[in-house]
Every structure is written in C-alpha cells, then in structure tokens.
C-alpha positions in Angstrom: 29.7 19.9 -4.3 30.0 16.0 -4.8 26.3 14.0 -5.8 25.3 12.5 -2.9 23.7 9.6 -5.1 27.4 8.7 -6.1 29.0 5.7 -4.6 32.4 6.7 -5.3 35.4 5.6 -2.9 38.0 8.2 -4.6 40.0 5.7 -5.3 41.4 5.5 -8.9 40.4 2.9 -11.4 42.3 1.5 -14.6 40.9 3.0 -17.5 38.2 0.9 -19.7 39.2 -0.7 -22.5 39.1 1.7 -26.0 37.0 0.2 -28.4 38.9 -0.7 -32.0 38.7 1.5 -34.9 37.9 -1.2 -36.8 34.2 -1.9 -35.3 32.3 0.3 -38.0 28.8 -1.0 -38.3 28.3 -3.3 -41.4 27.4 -2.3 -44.9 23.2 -2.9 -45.7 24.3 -5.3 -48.0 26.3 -7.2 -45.3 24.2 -6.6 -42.5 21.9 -10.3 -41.6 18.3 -10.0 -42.3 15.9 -10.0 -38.7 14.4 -13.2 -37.7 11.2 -14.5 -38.8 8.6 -13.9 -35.5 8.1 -18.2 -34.7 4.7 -18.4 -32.5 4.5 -22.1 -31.6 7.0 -23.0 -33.5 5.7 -21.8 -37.0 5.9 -19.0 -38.5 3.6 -16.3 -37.3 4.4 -13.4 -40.4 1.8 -15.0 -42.5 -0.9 -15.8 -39.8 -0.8 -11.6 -38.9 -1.1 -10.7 -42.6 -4.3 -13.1 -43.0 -5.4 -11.8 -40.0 -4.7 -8.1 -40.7 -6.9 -8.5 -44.1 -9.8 -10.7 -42.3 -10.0 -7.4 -39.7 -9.8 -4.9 -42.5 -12.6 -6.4 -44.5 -14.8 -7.1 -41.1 -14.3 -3.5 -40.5 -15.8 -2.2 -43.7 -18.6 -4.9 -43.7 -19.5 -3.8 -40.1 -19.3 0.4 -41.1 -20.8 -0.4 -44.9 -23.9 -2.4 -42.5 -24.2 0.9 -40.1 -24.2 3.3 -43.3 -27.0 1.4 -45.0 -28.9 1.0 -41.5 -28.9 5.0 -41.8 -29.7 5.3 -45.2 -33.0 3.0 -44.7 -33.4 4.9 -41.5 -33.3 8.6 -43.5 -35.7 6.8 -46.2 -38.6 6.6 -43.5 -38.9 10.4 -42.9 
C-alpha cells in the first residue's frame, strides 16, 4: 500500500547526480579554524570570559555571605 503523504506522479525521474570520490572531508590540520563570535562589531570571546569570571566570583561572594549569615546565626543559640 502506497503513503498517502507521498506526492508522487509515477513518472520516472533522471537519477541525481553521484557525488565524487574525491570529496573526503579535510585533514584537522587543513580544516579552517571557526570564526571569532563579532557582537557589535568586536569581538565578543573575551567580553564572555570576563564576564564568565565576574559571575563565578559573584557567585561565591553571594554563597560565602549566606554561609557566614548561618554561622553567626548558629553562634546565638
């Protein structure tokens, strides 16, 4: 039973073109390095790295704060 989802006509079509056996992916060594991610029009790698390390260290400020609210809390028992 034929897919009803199918627009085939029946009719025969010439056969796609075969790919050369010469289009082997490229070497590492060969292969072009990716593009640098431009935000603006500069470069944004370095302003997510500054970024990623201002977050990290606001992040341990913020939990070392909570830990020492609790230790001062446990302190009044």
């Amino acid at each position: 039973m034929a897919d009803p989802t199918t627009t085939e006509t029946g009719a025969v079509s010439a056969p796609a073109a075969v790919a050369p056996a010469a289009a082997v992916p490229a070497p590492a060594a060969v292969r072009a390095k990716p593009a640098k991610t431009i935000d603006a029009g500069k470069q944004a790698n370095r302003r997510i790295g500054v970024r990623l390390v201002i977050y990290t260290v606001a992040t341990h400020a913020f939990a070392g704060f909570i830990l020492l609210l609790f230790e001062l809390g446990n302190r009044n028992k």
